[in-house]
C-alpha positions, -999 to 999 in steps of 0.1 A, spaced: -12 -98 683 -36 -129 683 -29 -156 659 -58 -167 634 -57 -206 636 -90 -203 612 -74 -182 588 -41 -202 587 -61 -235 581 -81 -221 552 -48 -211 537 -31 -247 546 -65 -264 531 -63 -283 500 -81 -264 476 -61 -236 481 -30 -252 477 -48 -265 442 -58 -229 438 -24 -216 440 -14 -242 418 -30 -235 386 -26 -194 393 -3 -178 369 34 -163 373 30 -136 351 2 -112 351 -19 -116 318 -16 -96 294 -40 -90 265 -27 -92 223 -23 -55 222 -1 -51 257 22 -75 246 25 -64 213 32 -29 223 59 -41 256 76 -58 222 74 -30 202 88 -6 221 121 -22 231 134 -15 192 140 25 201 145 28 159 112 13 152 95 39 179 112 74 168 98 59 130 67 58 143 65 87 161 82 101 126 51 88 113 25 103 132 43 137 129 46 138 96 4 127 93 -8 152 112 13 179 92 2 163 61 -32 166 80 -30 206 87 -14 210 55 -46 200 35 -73 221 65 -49 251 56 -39 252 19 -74 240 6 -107 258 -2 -115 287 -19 -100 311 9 -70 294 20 -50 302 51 -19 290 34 -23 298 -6 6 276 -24 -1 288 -58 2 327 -48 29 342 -72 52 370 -61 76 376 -86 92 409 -66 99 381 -37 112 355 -56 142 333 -39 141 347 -7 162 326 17 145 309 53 135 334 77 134 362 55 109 389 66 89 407 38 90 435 20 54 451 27 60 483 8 58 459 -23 28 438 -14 -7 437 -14 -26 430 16 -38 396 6 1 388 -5 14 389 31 26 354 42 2 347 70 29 340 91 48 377 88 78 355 79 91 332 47 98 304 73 115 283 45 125 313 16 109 312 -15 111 298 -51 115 312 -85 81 324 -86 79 338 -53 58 311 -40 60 304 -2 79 271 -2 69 263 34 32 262 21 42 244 -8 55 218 15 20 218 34 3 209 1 29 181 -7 27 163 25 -8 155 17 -4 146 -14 25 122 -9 7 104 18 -25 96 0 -2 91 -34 11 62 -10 -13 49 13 -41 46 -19 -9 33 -43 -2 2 -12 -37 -5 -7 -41 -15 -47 -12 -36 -46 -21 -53 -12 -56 -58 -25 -46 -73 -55 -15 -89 -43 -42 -105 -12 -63 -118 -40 -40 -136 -66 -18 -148 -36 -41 -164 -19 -60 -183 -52 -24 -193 -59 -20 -204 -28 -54 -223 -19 -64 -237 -51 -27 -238 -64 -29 -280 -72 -62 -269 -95 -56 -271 -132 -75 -245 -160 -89 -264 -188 -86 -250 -221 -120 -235 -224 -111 -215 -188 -76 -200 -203 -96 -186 -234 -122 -172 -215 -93 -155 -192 -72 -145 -223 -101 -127 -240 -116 -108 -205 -73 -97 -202 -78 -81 -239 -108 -64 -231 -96 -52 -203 -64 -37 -225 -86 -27 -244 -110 -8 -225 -82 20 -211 -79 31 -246 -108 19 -269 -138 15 -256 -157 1 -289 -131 -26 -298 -132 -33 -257 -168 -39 -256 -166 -62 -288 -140 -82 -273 -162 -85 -240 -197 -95 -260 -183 -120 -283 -160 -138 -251 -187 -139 -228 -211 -151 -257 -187 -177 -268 -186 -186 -233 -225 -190 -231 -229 -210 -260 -204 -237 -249 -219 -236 -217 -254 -243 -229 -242 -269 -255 -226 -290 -228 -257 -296 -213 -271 -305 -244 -270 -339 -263 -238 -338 -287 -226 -356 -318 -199 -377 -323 -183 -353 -347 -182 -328 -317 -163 -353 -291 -134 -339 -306 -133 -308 -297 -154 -313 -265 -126 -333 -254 -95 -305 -265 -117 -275 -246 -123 -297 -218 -83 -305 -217 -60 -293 -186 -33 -273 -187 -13 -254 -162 -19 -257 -125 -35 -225 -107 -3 -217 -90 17 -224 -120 -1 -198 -138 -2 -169 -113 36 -175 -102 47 -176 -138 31 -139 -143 44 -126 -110 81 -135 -126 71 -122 -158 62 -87 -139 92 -88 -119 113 -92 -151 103 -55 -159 120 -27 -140 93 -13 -123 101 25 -120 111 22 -156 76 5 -162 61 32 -147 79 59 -161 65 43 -195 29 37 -189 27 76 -170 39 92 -206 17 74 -221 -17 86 -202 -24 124 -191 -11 135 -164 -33 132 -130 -27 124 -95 -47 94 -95 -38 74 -127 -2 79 -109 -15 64 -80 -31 32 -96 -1 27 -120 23 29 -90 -5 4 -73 -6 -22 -105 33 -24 -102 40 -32 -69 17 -57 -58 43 -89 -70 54 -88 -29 24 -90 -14 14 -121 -37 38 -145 -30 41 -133 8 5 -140 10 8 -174 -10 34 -188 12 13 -181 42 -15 -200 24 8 -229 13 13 -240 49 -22 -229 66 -39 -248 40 -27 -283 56 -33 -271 90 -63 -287 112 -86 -258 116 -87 -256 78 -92 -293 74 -124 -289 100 -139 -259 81 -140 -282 47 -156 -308 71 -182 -281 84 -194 -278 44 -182 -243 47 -176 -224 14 -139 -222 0 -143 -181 0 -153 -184 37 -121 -202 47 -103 -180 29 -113 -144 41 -122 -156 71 -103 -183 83 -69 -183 63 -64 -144 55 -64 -130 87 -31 -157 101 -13 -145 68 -20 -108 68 12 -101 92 38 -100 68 17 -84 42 13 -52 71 54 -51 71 52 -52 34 31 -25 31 45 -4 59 75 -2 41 58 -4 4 45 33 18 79 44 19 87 31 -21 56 48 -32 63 80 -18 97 77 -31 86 66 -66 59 98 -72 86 121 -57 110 105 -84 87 108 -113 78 146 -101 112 151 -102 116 142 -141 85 159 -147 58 133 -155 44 135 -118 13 153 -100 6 183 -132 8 221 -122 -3 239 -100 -3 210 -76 26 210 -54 48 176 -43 76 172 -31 93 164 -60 85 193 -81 95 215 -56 125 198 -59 127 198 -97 122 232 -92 149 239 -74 178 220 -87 181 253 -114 191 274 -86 210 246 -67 240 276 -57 217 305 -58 189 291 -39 207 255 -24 172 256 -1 146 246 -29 167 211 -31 175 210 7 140 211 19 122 192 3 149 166 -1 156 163 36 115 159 43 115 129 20 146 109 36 128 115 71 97 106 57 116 73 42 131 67 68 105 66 93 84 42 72 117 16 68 123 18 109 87 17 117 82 -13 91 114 -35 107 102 -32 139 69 -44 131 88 -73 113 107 -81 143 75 -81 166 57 -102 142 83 -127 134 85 -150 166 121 -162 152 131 -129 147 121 -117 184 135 -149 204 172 -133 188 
């Protein structure tokens, strides 16, 4: 073979060797390569999420197939001649109309005391356990984002007198308005027209005889931070599941005023996780040249603060998932969850714990879906924890 002189000088040249240089040792990688080649490694964190994507996509069918006026899967059929039929238990078509044959020629998981397909029941609960905790997380992390990240931006800011009225009377009304809506709309006319009126008489001349109490309206009191963090305490003082137990006997029973109470009492977390991410980004540089651009303080915060502190707010609410779930399936279990003829998880296995020796698979099923479904959302939350937390993944 002939030698390449040309070739080898090219190579030998300087700017190759300046080239090769400044090339890198690792192939590049983009964000979502490396986050993956992290997040794999943790063998827990992927059967949770493949757990989780299961468990979606049957929650998924369950809702295509037990909904609609002709459903495939009926969960609200009674058949009281097949009531507590074990798993795997074929029917008896000598005793059942047409349209009362399980679609799937079998009782695949037996039946309760009605005769109800618990398999389809199961179906309908799936969906409604997800969206009880996907919409229950989202309140909290939407509220938690918001009052963590005043508290933690404008934390040093003090409220004058005239502010902590105006707050206190828009709080009563607000009381007021999820039970009385006349007294509510009082409350909200007179604030915001006491509110108006000092306004406009600020701007005006005053007297002397007015200084006075100018001066006490105008007065600080607690700091921003002070004030938020003091009522996240207060909240965590209360037991929440007992909290919610309380407020859900109070109000008629419905899917969604579980799913905002569950929401308004779990958002304490995502606050403070959100306000110590705040606390230390708002001294950093970028921040610091964003107030020198003359940019607006609810720019900087939604769009330059909130997306470097939303990372432990996703664990949080990965695992926050797995308590809502948990919570509606406890408070269908003492009966003040998702009303009849609506089937959870829990009711079916309220349902069942009457016939815990005669029928042991009302209590089995059910409770053994909501430990994987728990579980899945714990693993699945840690290892997004451990991917996120650079102190946690150099371990």
């Amino acid at each position: 073979m002939k030698s390449d002189p040309q070739g080898q000088r090219e190579k030998d040249s300087p700017e190759m060797a300046v080239e090769q240089l400044y090339e890198p040792l690792a192939p590049k990688r983009t964000r979502r390569q490396e986050f993956w080649m992290l997040f794999k490694k943790n063998r827990l964190a992927v059967m949770g999420l493949i757990l989780f994507v299961l468990f979606f996509f049957t929650a998924l069918t369950g809702l295509i197939l037990t909904s609609g006026p002709n459903p495939v899967f009926n969960p609200a059929l009674i058949r009281l001649q097949e009531k507590l039929r074990p798993p795997l238990a074929k029917p008896d078509l000598e005793t059942l109309q047409p349209d009362e044959i399980p679609a799937l020629g079998i009782y695949l998981l037996g039946t309760d005391d009605l005769g109800r397909d618990v398999f389809t029941r199961m179906l309908q609960g799936a969906w409604i356990s997800l969206t009880v905790g996907f919409v229950a997380v989202g309140i909290a992390v939407l509220i938690g984002i918001f009052l963590g990240g005043i508290a933690g931006y404008f934390g040093q800011r003090h409220i004058r007198v005239d502010h902590l009225l105006w707050i206190l009377f828009l709080m009563i009304g607000l009381v007021l308005l999820a039970t009385k809506l006349v007294y509510a709309g009082i409350i909200l006319i007179l604030g915001s027209t006491a509110v108006a009126i000092y306004r406009l008489r600020k701007k005006a001349p005053i007297k002397k005889q007015q200084t006075a109490w100018k001066g006490m309206l105008q007065k600080n009191t607690l700091s921003v931070d002070t004030l938020i963090m003091r009522f996240v305490d207060v909240m965590l003082c209360f037991p929440s599941f007992f909290l919610i137990l309380t407020v859900v006997a109070l109000l008629p029973a419905s899917i969604y005023n579980i799913m905002i109470i569950i929401g308004l009492t779990s958002w304490m977390g995502s606050a403070r996780f959100v306000r110590a991410e705040f606390l230390s980004l708002r001294e950093q540089d970028f921040v610091a040249a964003a107030r020198a651009l003359g940019l607006s303080n609810f720019r900087i915060i939604f769009r330059h603060m909130m997306p470097n502190a939303i990372a432990p707010v996703l664990v949080s609410a990965t695992i926050g998932i797995a308590t809502a779930i948990l919570t509606e399936a406890g408070l269908s279990f003492l009966g003040f969850g998702v009303p009849p003829p609506h089937a959870t998880w829990g009711n079916i296995l309220s349902d069942g714990r009457r016939f815990i020796f005669d029928a042991p698979w009302l209590t089995f099923v059910p409770g053994f879906a909501i430990l994987l479904v728990v579980l899945s959302f714990n693993l699945f939350g840690e290892g997004l924890r451990d991917v996120m937390n650079p102190k946690l993944r150099e371990r």
